[in-house]
C-alpha positions as CSV (number, residue, x, y, z in Angstrom):
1,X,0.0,0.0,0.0
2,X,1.1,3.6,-0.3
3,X,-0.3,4.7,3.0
4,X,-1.2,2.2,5.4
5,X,-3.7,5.1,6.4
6,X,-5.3,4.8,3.6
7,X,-8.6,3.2,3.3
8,X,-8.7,0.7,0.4
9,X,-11.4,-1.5,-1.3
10,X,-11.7,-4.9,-1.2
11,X,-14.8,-5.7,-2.7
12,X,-18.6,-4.7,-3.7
13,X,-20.8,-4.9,-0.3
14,X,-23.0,-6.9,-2.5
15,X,-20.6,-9.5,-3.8
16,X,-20.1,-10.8,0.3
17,X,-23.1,-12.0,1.4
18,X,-24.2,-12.8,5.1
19,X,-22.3,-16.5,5.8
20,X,-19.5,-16.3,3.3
21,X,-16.2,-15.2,2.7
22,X,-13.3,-14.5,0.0
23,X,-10.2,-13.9,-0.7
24,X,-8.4,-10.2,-1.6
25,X,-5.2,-8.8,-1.8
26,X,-4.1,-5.4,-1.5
27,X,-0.1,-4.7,-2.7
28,X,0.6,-8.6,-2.3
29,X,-1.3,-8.6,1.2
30,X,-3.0,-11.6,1.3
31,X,-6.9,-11.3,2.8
32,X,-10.2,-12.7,4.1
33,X,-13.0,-10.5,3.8
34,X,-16.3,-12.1,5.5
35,X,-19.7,-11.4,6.9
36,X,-20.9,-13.0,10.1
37,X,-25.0,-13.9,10.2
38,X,-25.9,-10.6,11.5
39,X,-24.3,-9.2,8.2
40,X,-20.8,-7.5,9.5
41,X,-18.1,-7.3,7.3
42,X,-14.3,-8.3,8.5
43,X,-11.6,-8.4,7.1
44,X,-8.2,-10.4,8.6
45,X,-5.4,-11.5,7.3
46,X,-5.9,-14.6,5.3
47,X,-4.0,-17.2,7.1
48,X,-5.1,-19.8,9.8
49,X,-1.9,-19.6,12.8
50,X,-2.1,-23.6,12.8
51,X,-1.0,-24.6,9.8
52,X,-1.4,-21.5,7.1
53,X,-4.4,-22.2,5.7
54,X,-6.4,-19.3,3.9
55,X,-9.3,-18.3,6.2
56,X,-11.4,-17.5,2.9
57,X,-11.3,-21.5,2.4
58,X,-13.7,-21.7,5.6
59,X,-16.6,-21.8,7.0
60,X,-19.1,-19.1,9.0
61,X,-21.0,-20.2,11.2
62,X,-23.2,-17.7,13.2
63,X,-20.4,-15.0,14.5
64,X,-17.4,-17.6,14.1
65,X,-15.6,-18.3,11.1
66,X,-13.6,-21.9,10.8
67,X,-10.4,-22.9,9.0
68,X,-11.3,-25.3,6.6
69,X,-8.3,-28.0,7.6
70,X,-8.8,-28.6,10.8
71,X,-12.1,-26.7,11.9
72,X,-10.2,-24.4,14.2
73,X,-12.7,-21.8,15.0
74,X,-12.4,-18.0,15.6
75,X,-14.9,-15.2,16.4
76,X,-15.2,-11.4,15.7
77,X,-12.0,-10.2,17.3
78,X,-9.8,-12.9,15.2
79,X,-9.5,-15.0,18.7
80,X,-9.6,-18.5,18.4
81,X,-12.2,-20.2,20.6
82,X,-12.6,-23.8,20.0
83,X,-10.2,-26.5,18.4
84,X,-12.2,-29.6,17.6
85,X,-9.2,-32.0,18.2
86,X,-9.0,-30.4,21.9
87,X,-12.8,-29.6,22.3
88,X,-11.9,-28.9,26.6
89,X,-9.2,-27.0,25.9
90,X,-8.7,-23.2,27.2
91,X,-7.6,-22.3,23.6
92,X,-4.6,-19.9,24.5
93,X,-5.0,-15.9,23.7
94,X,-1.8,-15.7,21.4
95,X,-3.6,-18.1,19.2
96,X,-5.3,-15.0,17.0
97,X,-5.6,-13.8,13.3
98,X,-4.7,-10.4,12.6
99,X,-7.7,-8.6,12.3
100,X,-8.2,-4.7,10.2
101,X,-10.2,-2.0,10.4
102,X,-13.5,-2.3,8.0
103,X,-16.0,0.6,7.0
104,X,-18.9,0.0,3.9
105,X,-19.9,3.2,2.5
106,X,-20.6,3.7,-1.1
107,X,-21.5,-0.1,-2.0
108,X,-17.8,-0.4,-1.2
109,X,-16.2,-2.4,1.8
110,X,-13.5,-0.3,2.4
111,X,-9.9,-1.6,5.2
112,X,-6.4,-0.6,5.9
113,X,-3.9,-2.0,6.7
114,X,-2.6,-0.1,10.1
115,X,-2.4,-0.3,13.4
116,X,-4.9,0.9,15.6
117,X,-2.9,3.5,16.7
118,X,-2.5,5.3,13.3
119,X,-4.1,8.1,12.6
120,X,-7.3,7.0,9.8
121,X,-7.3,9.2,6.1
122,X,-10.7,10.3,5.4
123,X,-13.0,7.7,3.9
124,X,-14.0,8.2,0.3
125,X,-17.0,9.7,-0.4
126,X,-18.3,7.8,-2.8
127,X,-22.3,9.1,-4.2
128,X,-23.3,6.0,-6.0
129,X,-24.6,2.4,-4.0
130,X,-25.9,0.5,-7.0
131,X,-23.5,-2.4,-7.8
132,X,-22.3,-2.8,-11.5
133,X,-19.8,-5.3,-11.2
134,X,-16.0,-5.5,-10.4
135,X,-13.4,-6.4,-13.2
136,X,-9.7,-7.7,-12.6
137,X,-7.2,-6.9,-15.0
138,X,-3.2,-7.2,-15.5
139,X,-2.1,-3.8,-15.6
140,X,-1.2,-0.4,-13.1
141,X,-3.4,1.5,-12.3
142,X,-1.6,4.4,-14.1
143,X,-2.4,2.5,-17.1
144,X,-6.4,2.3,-16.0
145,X,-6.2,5.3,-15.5
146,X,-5.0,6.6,-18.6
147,X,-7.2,4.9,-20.7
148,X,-10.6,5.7,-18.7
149,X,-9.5,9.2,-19.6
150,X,-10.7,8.4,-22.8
151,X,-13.4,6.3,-22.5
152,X,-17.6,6.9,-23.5
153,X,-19.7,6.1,-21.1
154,X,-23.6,4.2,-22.2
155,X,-26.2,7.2,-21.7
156,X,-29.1,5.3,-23.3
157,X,-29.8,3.3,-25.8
158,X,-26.9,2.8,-28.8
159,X,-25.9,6.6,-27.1
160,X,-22.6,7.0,-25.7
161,X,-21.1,10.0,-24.2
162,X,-16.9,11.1,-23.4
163,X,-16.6,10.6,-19.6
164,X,-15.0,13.2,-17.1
165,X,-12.7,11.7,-14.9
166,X,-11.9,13.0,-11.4
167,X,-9.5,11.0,-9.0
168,X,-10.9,11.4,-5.6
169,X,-8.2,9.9,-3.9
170,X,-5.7,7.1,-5.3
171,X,-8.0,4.4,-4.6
172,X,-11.4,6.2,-5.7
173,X,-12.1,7.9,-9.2
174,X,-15.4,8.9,-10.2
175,X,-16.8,9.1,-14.3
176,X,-19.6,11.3,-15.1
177,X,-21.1,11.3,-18.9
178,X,-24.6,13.2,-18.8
179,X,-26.7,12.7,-16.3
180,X,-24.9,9.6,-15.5
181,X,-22.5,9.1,-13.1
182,X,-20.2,6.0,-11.7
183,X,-17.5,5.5,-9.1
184,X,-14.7,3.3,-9.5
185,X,-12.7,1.6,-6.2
186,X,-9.2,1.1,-7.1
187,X,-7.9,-2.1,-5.5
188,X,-4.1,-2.0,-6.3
189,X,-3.5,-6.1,-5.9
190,X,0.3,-6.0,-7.3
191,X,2.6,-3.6,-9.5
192,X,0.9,-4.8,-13.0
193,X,-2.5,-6.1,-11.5
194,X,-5.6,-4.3,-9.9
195,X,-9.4,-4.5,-9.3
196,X,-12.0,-2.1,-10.2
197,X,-15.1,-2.3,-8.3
198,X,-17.8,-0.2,-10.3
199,X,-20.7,1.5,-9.1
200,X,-23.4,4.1,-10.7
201,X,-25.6,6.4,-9.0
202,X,-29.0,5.3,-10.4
203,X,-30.0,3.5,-13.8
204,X,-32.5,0.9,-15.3
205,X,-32.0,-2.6,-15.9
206,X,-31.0,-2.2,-19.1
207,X,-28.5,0.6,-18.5
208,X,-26.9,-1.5,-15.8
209,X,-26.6,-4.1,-18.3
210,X,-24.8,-2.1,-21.3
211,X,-22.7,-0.7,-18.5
212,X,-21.8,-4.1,-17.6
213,X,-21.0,-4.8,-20.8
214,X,-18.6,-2.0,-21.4
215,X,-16.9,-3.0,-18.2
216,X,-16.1,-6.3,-20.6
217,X,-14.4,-4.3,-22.9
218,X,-12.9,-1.8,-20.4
219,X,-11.3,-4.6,-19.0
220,X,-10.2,-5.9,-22.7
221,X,-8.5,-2.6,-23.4
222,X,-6.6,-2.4,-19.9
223,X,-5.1,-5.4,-21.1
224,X,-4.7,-4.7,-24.7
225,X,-1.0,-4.9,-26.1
226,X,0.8,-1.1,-25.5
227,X,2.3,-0.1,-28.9
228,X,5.6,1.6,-29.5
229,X,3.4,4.6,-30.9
230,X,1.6,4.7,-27.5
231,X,4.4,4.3,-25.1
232,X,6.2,7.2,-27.3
């Protein structure tokens, strides 16, 4: 990360449902993101303290969430409370999972990566909620960003429109085309790899689905072949 004070996404609110759990990672930091029964969102590090395991391989179960080798269960704070081999045992406290802070705002589940006593950024404002999908795609997110700069946004049907870009922060860019108008969460996953979590402010079924198609061909042209002309 550039700052670990700074707030990052790690997925759509929408794609983590209440019970389940995946995987993330942010700069090479490997991560479970996962929502208890009540619907709260956490987000650890992804690694069992047993034997390595990734946490996002698990299970939920009520406000617990279980390593899927050997069933070694932990609750909210990342402490582990039960160890089916040893089901008497008074699990020790240094048995934990490092835990991270977590906000949702925006559609976004939002962490960083710091400890408690740093000082937060700001979160990202972010004025849209309604989930258009999130794409992955090998490249920086200097080159993303460079080529949304000249993309057309869908404004209606077989209409499209040149988007203004505005970088809110590093990790949160908005596009606006018309009336239209979509946030993008920049989750920087390595030096040539990130994760664009894309949201709009309002729009019909139909809208949502040509802007999920030209997130299919966003993600094609992130990934399209730089010429010598355009590196030049």
């Amino acid at each position: 990360m550039s700052s670990e004070a700074a707030w990052v996404p790690v997925a759509l609110s929408a794609s983590i449902e209440p019970g389940t759990s995946a995987g993330a990672v942010v700069e090479g930091a490997e991560l479970v993101v996962w929502r208890d029964a009540k619907g709260v969102a956490h987000v650890w590090e992804d690694r069992c303290p047993h034997r390595g395991m990734r946490m996002s391989f698990g299970f939920v179960r009520g406000d617990h969430i279980a390593c899927l080798y050997h069933g070694w269960s932990y609750d909210t704070a990342g402490q582990c409370r039960h160890i089916p081999a040893h089901p008497d045992l008074d699990v020790p406290k240094t048995i934990k999972i490092a835990t991270y802070a977590v906000e949702e705002a925006g559609g976004v589940i939002w962490t960083r990566l710091a400890t408690a006593a740093q000082a937060a950024d700001p979160l990202p404002t972010m004025g849209t909620n309604l989930p258009v999908r999130s794409l992955y795609a090998d490249c920086s997110a200097a080159h993303a960003l460079a080529i949304l700069k000249q993309t057309q946004l869908p404004v209606g049907k077989d209409e499209t429109y040149p988007a203004r870009l505005q970088v809110v922060t590093p990790h949160a860019w908005t596009l606006e085309a018309g009336a239209l108008s979509l946030s993008i969460a920049v989750q920087v996953i390595g030096p040539q790899k990130i994760g664009l979590h894309i949201l709009a402010d309002e729009g019909s079924v139909d809208l949502i689905a040509a802007l999920a198609r030209w997130a299919q061909a966003l993600r094609l042209a992130l990934e399209a072949p730089v010429t010598v002309a355009e590196v030049a």
